[in-house]
mmCIF file of the N, C-alpha and C atoms, coordinates in Angstrom:
data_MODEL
# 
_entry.id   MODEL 
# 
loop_
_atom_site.group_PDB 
_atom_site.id 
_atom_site.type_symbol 
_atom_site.label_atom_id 
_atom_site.label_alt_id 
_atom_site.label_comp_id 
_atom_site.label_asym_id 
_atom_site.label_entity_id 
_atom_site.label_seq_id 
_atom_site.pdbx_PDB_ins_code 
_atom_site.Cartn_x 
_atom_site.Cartn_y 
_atom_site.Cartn_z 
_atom_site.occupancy 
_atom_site.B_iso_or_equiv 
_atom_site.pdbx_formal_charge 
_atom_site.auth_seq_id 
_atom_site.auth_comp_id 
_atom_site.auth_asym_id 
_atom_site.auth_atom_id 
_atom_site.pdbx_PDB_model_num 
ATOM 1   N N  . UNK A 1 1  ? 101.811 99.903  146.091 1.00 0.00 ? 1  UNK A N  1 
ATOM 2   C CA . UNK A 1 1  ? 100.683 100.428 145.340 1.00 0.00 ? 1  UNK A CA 1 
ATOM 3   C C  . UNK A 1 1  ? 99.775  101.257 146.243 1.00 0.00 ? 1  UNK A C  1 
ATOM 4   N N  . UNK A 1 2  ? 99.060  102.046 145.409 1.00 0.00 ? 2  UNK A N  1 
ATOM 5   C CA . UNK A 1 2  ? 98.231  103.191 146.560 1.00 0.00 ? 2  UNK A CA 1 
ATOM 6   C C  . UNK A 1 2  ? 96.823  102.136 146.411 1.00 0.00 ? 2  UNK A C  1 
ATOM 7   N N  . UNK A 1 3  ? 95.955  102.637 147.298 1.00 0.00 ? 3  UNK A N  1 
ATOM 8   C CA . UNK A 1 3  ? 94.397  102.320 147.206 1.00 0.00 ? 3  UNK A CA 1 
ATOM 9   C C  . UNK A 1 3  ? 94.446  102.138 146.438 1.00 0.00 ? 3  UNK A C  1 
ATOM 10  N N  . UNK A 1 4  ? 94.254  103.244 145.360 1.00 0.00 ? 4  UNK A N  1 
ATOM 11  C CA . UNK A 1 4  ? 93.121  103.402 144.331 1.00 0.00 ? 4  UNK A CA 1 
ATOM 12  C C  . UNK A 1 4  ? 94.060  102.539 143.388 1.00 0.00 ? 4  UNK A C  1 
ATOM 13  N N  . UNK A 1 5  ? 95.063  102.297 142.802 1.00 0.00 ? 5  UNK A N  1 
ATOM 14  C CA . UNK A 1 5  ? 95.637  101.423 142.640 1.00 0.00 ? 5  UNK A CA 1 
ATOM 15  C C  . UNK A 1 5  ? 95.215  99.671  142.556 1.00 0.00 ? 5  UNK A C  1 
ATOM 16  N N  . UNK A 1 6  ? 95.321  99.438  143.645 1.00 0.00 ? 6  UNK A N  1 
ATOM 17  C CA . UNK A 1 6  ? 94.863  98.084  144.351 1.00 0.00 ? 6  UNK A CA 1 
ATOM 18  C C  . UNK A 1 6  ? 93.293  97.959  144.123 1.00 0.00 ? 6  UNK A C  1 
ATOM 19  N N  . UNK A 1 7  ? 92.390  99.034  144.132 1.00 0.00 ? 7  UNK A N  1 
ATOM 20  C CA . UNK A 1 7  ? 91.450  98.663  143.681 1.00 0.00 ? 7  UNK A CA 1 
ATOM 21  C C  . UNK A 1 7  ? 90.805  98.657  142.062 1.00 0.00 ? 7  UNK A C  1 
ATOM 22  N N  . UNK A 1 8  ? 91.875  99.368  141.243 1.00 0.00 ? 8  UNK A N  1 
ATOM 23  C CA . UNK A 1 8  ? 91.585  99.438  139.512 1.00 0.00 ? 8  UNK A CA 1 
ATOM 24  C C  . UNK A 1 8  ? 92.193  98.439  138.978 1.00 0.00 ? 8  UNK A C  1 
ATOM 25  N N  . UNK A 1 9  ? 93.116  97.990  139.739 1.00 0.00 ? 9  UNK A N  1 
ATOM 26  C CA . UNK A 1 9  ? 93.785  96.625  138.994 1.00 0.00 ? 9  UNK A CA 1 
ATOM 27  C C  . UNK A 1 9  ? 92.670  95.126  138.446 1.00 0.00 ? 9  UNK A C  1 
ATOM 28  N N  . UNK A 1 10 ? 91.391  95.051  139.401 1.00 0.00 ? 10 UNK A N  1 
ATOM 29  C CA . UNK A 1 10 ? 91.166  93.980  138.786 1.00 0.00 ? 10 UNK A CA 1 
ATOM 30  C C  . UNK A 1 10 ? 90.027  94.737  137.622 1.00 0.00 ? 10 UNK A C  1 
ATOM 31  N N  . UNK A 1 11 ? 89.597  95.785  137.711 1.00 0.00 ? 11 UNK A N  1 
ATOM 32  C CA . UNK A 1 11 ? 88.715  96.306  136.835 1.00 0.00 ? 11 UNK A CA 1 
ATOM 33  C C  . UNK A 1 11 ? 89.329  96.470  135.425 1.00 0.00 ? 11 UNK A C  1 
ATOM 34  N N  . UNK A 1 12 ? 90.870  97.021  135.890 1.00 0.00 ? 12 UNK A N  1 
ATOM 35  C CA . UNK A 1 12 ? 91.250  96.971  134.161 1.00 0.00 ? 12 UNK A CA 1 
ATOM 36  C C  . UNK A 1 12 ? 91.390  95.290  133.698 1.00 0.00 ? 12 UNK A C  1 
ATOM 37  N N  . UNK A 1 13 ? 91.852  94.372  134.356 1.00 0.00 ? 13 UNK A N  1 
ATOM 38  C CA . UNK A 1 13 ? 91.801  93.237  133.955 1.00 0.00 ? 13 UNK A CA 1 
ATOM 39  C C  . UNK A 1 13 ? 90.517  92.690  133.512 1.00 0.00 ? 13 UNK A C  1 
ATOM 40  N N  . UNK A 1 14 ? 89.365  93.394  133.883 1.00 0.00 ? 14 UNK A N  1 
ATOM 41  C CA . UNK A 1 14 ? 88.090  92.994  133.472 1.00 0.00 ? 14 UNK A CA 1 
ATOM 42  C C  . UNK A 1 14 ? 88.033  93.033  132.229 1.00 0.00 ? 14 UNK A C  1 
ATOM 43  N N  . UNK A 1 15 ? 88.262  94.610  131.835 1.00 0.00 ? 15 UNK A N  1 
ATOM 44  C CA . UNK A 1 15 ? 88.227  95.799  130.917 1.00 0.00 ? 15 UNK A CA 1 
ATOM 45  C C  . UNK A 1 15 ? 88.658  95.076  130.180 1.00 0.00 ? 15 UNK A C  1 
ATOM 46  N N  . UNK A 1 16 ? 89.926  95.061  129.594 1.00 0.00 ? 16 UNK A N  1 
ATOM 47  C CA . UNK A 1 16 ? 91.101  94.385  129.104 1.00 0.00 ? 16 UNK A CA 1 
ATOM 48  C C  . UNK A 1 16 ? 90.549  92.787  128.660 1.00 0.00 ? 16 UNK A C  1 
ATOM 49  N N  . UNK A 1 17 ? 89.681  92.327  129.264 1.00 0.00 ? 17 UNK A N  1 
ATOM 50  C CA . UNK A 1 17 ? 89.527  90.841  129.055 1.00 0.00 ? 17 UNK A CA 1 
ATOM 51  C C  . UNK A 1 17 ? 88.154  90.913  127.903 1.00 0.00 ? 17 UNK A C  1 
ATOM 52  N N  . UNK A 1 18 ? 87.633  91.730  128.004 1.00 0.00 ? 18 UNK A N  1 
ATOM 53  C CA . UNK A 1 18 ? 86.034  92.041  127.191 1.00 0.00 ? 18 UNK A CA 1 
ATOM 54  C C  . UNK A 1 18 ? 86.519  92.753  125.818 1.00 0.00 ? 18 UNK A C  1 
ATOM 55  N N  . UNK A 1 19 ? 87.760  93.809  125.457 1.00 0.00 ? 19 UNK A N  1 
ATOM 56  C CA . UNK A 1 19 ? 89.004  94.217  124.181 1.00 0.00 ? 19 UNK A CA 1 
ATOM 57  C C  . UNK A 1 19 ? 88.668  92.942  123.407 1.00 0.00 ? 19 UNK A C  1 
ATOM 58  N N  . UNK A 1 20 ? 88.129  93.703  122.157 1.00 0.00 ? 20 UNK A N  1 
ATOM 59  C CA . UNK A 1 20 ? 88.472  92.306  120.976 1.00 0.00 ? 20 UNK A CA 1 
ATOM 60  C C  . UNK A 1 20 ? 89.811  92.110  120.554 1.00 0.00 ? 20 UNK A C  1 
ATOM 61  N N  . UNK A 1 21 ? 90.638  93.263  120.781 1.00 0.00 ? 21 UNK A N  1 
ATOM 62  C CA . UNK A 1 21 ? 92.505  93.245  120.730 1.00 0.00 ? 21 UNK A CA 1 
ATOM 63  C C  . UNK A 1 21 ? 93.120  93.278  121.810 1.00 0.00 ? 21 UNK A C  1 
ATOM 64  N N  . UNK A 1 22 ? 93.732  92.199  121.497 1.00 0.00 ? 22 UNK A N  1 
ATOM 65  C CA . UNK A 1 22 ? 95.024  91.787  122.631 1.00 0.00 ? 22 UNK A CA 1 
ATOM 66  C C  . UNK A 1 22 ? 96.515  92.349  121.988 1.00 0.00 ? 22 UNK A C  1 
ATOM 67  N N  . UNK A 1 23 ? 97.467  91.563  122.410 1.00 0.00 ? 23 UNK A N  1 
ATOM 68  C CA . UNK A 1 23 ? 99.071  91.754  122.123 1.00 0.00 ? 23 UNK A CA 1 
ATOM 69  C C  . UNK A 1 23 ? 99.040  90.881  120.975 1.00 0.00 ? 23 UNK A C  1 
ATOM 70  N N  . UNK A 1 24 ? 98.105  89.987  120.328 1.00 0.00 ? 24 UNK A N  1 
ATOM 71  C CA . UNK A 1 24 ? 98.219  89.201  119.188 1.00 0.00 ? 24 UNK A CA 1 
ATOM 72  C C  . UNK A 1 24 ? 97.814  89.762  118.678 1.00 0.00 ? 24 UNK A C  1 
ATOM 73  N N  . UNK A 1 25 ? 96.784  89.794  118.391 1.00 0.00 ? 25 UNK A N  1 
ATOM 74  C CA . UNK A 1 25 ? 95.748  91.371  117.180 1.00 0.00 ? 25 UNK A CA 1 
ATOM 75  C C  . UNK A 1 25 ? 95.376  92.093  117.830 1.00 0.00 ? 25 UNK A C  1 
ATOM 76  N N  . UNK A 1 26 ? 96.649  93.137  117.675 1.00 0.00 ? 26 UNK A N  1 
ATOM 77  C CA . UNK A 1 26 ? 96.400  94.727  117.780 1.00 0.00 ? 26 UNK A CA 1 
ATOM 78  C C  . UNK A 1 26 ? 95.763  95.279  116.858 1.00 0.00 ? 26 UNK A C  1 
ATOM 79  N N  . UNK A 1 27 ? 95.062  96.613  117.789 1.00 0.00 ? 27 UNK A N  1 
ATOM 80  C CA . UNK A 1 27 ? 94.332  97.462  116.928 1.00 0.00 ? 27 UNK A CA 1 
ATOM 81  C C  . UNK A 1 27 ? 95.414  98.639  116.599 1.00 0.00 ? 27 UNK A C  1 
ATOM 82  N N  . UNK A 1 28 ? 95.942  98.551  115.251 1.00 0.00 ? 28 UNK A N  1 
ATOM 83  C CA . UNK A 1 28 ? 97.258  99.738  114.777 1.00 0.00 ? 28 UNK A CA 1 
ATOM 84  C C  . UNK A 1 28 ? 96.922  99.339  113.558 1.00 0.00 ? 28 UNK A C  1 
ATOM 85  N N  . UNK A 1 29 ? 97.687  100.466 112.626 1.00 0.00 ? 29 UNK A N  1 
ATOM 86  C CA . UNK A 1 29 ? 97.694  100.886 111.208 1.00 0.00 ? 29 UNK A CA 1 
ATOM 87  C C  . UNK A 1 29 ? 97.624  99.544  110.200 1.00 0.00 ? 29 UNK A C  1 
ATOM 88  N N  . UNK A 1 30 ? 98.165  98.465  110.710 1.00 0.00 ? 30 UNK A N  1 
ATOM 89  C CA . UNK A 1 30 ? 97.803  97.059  110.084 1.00 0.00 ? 30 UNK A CA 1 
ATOM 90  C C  . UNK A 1 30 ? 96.841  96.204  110.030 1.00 0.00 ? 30 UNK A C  1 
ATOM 91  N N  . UNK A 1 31 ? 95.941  96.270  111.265 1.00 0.00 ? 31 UNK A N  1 
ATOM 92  C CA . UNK A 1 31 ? 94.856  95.756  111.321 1.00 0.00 ? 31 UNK A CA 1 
ATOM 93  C C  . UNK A 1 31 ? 93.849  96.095  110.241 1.00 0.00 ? 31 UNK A C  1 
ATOM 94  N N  . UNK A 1 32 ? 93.021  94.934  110.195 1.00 0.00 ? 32 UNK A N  1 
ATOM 95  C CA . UNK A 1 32 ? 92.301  95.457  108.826 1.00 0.00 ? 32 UNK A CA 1 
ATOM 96  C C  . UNK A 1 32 ? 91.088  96.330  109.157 1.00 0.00 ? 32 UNK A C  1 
ATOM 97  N N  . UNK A 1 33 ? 90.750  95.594  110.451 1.00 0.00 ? 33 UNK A N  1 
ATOM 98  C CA . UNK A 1 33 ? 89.561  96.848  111.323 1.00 0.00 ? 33 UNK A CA 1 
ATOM 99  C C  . UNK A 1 33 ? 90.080  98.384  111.228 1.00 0.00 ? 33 UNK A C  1 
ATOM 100 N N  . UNK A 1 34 ? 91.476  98.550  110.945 1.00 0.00 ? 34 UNK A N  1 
ATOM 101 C CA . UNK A 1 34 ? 91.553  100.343 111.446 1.00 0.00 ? 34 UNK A CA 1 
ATOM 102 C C  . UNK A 1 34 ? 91.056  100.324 109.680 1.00 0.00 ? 34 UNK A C  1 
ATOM 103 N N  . UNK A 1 35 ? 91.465  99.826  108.804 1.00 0.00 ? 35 UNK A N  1 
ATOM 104 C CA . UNK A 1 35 ? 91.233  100.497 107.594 1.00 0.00 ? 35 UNK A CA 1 
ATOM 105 C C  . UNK A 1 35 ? 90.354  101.018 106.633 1.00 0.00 ? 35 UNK A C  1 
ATOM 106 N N  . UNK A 1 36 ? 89.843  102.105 105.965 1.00 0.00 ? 36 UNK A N  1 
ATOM 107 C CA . UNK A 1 36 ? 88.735  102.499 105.520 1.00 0.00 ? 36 UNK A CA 1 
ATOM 108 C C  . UNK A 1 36 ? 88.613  101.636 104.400 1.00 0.00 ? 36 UNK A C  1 
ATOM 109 N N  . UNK A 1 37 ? 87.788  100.321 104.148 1.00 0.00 ? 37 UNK A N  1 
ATOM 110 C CA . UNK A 1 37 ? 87.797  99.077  103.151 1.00 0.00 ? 37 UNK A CA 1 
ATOM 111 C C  . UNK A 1 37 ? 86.166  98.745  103.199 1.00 0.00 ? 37 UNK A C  1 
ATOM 112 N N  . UNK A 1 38 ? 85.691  99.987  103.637 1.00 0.00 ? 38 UNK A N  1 
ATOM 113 C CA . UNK A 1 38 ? 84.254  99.488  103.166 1.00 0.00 ? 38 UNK A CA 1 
ATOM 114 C C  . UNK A 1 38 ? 83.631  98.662  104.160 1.00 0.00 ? 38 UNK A C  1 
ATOM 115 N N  . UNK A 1 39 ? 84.017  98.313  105.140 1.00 0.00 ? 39 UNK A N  1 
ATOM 116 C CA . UNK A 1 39 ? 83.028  98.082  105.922 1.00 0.00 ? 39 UNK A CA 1 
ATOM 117 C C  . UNK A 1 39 ? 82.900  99.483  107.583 1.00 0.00 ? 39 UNK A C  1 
ATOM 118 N N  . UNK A 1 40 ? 82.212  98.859  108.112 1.00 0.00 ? 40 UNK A N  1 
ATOM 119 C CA . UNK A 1 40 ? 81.703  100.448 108.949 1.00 0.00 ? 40 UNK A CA 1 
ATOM 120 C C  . UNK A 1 40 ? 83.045  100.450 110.628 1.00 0.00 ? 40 UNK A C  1 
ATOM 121 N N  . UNK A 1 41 ? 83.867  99.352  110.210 1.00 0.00 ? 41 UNK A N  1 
ATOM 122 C CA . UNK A 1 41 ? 85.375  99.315  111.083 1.00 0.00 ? 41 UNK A CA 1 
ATOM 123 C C  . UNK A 1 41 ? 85.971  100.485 110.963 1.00 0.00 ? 41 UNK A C  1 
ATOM 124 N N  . UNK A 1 42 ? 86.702  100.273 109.701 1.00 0.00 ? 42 UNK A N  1 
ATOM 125 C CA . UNK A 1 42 ? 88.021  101.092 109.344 1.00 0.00 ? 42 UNK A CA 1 
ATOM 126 C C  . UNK A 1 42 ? 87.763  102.523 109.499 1.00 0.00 ? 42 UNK A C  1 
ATOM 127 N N  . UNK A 1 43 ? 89.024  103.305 110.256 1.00 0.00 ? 43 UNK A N  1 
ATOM 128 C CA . UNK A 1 43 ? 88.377  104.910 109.927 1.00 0.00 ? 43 UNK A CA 1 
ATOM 129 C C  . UNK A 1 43 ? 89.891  105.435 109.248 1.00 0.00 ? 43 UNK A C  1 
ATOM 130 N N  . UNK A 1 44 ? 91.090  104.621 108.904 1.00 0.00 ? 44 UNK A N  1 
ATOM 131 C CA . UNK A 1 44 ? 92.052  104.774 108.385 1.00 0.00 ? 44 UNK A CA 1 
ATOM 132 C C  . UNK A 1 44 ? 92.106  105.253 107.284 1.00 0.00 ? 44 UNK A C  1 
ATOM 133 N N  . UNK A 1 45 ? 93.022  105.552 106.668 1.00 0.00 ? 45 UNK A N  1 
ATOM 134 C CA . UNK A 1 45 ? 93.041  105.834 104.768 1.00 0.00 ? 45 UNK A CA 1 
ATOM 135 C C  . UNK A 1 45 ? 93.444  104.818 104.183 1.00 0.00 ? 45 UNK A C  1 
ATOM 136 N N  . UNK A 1 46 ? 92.837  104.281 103.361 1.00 0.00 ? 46 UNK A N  1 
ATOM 137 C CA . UNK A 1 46 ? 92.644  103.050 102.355 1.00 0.00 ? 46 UNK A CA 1 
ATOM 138 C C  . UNK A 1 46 ? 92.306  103.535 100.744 1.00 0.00 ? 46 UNK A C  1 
ATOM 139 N N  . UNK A 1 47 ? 93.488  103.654 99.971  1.00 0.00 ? 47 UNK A N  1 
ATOM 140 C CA . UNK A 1 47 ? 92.710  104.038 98.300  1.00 0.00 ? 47 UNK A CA 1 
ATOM 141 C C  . UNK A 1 47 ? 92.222  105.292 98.675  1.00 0.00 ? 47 UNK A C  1 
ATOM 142 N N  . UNK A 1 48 ? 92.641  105.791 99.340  1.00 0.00 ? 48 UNK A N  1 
ATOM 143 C CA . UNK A 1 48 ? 92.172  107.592 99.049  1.00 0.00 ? 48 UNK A CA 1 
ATOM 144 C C  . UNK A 1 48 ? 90.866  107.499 99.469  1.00 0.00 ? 48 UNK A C  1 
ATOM 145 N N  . UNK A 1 49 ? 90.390  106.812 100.543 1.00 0.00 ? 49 UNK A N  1 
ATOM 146 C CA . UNK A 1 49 ? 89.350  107.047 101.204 1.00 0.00 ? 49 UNK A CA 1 
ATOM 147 C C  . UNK A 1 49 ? 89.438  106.952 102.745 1.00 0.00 ? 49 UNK A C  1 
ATOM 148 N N  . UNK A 1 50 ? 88.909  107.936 103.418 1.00 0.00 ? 50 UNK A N  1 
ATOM 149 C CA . UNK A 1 50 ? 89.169  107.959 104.856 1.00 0.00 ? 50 UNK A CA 1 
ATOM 150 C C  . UNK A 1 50 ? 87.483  107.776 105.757 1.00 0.00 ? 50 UNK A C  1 
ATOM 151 N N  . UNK A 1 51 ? 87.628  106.761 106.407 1.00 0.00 ? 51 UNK A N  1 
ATOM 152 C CA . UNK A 1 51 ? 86.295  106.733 107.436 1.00 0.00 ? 51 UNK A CA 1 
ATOM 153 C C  . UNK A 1 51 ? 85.514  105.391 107.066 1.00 0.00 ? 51 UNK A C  1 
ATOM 154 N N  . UNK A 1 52 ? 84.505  104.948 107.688 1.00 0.00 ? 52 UNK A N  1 
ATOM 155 C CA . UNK A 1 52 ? 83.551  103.632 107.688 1.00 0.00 ? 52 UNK A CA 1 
ATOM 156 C C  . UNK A 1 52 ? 82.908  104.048 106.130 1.00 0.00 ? 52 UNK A C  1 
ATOM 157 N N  . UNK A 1 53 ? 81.752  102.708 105.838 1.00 0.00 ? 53 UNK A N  1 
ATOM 158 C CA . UNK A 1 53 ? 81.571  103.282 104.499 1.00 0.00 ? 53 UNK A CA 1 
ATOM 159 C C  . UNK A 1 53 ? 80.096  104.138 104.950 1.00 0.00 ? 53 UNK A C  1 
ATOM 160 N N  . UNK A 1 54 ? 79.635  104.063 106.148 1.00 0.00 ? 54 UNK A N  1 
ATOM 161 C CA . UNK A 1 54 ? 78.326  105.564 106.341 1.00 0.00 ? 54 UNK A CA 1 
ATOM 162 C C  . UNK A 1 54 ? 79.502  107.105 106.325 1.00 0.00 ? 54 UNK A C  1 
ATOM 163 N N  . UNK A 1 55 ? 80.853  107.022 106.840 1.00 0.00 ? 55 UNK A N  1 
ATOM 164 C CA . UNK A 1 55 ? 81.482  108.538 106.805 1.00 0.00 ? 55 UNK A CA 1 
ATOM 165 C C  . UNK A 1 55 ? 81.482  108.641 105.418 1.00 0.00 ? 55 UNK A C  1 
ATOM 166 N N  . UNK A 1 56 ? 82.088  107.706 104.060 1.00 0.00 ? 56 UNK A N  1 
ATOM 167 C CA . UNK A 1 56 ? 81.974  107.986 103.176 1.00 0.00 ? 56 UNK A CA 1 
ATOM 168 C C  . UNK A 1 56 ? 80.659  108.620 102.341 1.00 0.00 ? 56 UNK A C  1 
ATOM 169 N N  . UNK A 1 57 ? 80.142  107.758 102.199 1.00 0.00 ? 57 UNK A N  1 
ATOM 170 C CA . UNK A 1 57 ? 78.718  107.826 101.392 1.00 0.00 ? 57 UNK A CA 1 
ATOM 171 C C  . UNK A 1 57 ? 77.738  109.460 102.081 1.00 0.00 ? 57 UNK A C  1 
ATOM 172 N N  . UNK A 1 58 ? 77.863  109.622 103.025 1.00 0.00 ? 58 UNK A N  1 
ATOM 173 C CA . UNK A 1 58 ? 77.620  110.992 103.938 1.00 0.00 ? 58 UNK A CA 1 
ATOM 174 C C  . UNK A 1 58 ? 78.375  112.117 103.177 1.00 0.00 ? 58 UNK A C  1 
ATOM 175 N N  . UNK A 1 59 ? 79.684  111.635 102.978 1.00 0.00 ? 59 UNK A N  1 
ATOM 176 C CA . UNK A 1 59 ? 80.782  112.990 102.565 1.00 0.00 ? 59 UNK A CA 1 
ATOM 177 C C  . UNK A 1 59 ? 80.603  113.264 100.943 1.00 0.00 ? 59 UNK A C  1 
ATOM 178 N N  . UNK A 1 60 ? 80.236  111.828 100.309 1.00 0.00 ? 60 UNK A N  1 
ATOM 179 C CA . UNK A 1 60 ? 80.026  111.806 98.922  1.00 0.00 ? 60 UNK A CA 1 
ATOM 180 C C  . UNK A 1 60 ? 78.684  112.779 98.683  1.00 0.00 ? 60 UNK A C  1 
ATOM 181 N N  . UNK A 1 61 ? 78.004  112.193 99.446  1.00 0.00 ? 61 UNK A N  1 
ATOM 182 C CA . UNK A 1 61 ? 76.287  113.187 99.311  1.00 0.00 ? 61 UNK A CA 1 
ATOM 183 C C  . UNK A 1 61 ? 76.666  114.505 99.725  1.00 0.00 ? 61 UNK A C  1 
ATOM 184 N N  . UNK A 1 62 ? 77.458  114.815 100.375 1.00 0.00 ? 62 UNK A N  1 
ATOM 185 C CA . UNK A 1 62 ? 77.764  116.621 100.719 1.00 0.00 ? 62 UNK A CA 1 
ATOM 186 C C  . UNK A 1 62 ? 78.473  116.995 99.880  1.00 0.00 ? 62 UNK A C  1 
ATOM 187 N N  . UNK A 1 63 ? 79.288  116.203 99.300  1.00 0.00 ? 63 UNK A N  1 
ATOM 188 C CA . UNK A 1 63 ? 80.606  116.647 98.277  1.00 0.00 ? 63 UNK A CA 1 
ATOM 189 C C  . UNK A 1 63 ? 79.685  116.980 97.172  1.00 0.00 ? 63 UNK A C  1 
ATOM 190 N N  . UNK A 1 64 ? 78.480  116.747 96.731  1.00 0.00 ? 64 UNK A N  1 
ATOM 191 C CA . UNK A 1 64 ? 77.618  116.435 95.381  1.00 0.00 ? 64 UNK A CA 1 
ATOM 192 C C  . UNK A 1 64 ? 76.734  117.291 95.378  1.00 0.00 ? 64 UNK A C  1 
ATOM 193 N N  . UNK A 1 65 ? 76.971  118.173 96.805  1.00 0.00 ? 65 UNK A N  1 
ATOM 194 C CA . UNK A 1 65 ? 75.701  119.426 96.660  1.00 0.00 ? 65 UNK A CA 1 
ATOM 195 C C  . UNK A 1 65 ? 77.003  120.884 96.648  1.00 0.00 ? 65 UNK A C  1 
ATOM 196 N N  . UNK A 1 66 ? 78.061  120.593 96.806  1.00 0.00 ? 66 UNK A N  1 
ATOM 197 C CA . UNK A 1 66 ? 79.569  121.575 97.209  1.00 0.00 ? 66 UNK A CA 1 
ATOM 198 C C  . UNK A 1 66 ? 80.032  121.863 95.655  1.00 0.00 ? 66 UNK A C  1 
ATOM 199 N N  . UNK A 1 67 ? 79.806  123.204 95.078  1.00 0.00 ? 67 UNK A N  1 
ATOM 200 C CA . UNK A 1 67 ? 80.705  123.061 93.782  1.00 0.00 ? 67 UNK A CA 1 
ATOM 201 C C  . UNK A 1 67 ? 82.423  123.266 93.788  1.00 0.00 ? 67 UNK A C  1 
ATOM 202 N N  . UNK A 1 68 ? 82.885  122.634 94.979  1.00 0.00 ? 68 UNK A N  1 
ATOM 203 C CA . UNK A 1 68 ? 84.301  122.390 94.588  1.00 0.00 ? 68 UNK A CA 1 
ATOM 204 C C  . UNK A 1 68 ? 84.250  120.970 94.473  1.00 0.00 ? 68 UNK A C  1 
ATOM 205 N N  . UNK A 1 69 ? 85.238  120.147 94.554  1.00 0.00 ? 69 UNK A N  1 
ATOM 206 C CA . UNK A 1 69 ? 85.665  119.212 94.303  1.00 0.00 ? 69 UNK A CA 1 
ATOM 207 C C  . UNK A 1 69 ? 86.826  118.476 94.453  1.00 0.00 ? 69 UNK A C  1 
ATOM 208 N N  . UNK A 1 70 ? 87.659  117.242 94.185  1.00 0.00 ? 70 UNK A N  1 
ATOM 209 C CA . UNK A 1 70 ? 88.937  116.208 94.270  1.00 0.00 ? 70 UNK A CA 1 
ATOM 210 C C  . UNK A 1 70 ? 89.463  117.303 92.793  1.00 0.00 ? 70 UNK A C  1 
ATOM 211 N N  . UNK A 1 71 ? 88.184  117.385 92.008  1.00 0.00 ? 71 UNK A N  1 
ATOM 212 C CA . UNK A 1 71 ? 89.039  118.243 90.738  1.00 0.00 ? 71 UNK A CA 1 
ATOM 213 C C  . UNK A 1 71 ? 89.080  119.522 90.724  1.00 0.00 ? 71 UNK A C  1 
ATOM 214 N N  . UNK A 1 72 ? 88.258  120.303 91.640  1.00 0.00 ? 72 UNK A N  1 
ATOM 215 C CA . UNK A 1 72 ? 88.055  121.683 92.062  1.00 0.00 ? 72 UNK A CA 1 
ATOM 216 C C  . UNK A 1 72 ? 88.488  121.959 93.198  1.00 0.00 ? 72 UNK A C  1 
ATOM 217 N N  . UNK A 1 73 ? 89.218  121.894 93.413  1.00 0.00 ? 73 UNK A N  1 
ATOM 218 C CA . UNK A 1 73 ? 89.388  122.016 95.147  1.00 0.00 ? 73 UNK A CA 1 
ATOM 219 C C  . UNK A 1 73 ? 89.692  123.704 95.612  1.00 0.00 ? 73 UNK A C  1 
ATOM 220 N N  . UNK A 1 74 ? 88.852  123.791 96.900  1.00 0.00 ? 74 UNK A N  1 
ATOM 221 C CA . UNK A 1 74 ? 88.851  125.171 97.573  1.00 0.00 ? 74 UNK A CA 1 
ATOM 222 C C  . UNK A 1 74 ? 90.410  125.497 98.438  1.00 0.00 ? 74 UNK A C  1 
ATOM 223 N N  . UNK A 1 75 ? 91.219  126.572 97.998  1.00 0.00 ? 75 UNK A N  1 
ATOM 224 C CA . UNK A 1 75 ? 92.253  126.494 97.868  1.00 0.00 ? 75 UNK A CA 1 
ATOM 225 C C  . UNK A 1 75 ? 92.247  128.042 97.575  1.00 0.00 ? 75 UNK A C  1 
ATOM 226 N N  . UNK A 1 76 ? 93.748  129.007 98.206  1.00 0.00 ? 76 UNK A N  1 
ATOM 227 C CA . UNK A 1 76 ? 94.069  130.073 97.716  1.00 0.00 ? 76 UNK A CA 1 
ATOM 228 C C  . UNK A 1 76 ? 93.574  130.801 96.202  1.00 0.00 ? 76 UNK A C  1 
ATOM 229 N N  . UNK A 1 77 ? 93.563  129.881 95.326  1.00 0.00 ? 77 UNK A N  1 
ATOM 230 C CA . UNK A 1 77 ? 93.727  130.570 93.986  1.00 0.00 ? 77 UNK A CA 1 
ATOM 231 C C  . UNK A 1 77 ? 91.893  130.367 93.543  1.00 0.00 ? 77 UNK A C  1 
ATOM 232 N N  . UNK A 1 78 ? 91.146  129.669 94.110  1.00 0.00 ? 78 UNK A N  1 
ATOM 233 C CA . UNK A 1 78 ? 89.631  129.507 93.872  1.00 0.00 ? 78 UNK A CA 1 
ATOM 234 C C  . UNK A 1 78 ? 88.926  130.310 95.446  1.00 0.00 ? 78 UNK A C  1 
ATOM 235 N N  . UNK A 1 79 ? 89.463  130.727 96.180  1.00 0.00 ? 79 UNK A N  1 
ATOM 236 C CA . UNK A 1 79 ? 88.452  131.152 97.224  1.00 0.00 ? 79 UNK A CA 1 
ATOM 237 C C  . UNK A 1 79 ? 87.871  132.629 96.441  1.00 0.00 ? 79 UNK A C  1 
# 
């Protein structure tokens, strides 16, 4: 091992020890933390919603001043 090596090894073990996910609960596409479910965790897609529920409710209030829309959408044939 080099120096710098020998000296990051116990820092990532620090690092690594303070992770609310380990090799038992991982943070990946299954966890319920990645998923957008309404609480301010998830930033995954869940039900056709993507982000915590402040990204939502933010995008809803911009979407509500935007006259396109999920039913209007800005697109070749509306620009």
């Amino acid at each position: 091992m080099s120096r710098l090596e020998d000296i990051s090894v116990p820092f990532r073990k620090t690092e690594i020890a303070k992770n609310t996910y380990d090799n038992n609960d991982q943070y990946n596409s299954g966890n319920p933390n990645a998923l957008s479910d309404g609480d301010e965790k998830g930033k995954g897609k869940m039900n056709g919603d993507v982000g915590s529920a402040t990204d939502i409710k933010v995008r809803n209030t911009q979407l509500a001043k935007n006259r396109f829309s999920k039913n209007k959408e800005y697109n070749a044939g509306t620009a």
